[in-house]
N, C-alpha and C positions, 0 to 999 in steps of 0.2 A: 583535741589533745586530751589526753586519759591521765589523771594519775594515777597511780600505784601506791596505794595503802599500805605500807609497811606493817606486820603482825610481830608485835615482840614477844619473840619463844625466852627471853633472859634477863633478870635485871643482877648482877653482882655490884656489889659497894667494893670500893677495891683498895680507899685508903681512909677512910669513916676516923679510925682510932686517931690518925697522923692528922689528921684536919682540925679535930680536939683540942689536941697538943697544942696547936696553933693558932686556938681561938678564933675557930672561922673562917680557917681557910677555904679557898676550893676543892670538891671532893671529888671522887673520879668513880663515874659508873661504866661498867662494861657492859654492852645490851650486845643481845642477838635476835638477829629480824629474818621474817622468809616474806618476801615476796609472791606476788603471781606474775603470770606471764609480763612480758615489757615489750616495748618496740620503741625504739632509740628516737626515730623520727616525730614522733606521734606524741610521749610519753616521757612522763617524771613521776620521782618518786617522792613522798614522805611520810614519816610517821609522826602522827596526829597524836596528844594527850601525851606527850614522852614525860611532860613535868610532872603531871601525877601518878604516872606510873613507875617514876622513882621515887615519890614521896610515897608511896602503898608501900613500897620497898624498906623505905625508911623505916616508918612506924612510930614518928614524934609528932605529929600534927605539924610540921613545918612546911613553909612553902617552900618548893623549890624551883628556883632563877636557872635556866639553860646560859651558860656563855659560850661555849664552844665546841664541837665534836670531832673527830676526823676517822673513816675506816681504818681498824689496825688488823684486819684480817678477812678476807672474803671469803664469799660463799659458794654455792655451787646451786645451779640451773641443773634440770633434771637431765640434761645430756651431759654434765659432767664438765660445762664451761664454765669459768673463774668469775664469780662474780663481786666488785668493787662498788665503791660509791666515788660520785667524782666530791668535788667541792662543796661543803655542805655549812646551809644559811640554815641560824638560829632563827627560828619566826616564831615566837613569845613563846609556848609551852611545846614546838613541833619542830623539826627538824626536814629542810626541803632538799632535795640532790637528783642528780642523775644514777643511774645505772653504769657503770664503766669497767672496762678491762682493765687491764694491769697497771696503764701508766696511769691510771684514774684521771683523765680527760679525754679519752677517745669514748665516748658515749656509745655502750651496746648498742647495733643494730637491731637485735632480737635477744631476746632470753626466757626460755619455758621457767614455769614456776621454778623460785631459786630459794633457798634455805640456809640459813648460819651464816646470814653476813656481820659481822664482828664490830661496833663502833665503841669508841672510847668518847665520853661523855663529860665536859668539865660543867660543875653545878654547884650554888650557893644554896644555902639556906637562910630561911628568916622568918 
């Protein structure tokens, strides 16, 4: 069984000012990742170091805590197939999932290299 190293093409802060306001609330980052080829049977994905690459983002010396993610937009496999994440587990600064079609639990059987898959990121600081 292979993983699939997630490469993040994108880190956007998407509510920084509203979390202020709030004295610490949860912030929300938008990333976008391309994958390489997958194979559903065989194969998982994750992206590795996601906490400090939205602290690079950041730019306050803060650490940043992952609580939760979910795809809000997928991407596309170099034939033009839809690509999702299914379920996706926090594991301390990384994010682990499958590969999924649309209902995001049917686990690609296959997908050539995929690009712009879309996750929404909830995260503390401290």
């Amino acid at each position: 069984m292979a993983t699939i190293h997630g490469a993040v093409k994108g880190v956007q802060i998407l509510n920084d000012s509203l979390a202020l306001a709030l004295r610490g609330a949860e912030k929300t980052a938008l990333i976008t990742v391309d994958f390489g080829a997958y194979t559903g049977s065989t194969d998982s994905a994750d992206i590795e170091g996601l906490s400090g690459k939205i602290a690079a983002r950041m730019r306050n010396g803060k650490t940043v805590t992952l609580r939760q993610a979910h795809c809000c937009a997928p991407g596309a496999d170099t034939n033009k197939q839809l690509v999702f994440t299914g379920a996706i587990t926090v594991a301390s600064a990384d994010l682990q999932f499958n590969l999924c079609a649309l209902d995001r639990s049917t686990e690609l059987t296959s997908a050539t290299a995929s690009e712009g898959v879309a996750i929404l990121v909830t995260f503390t600081e401290s």
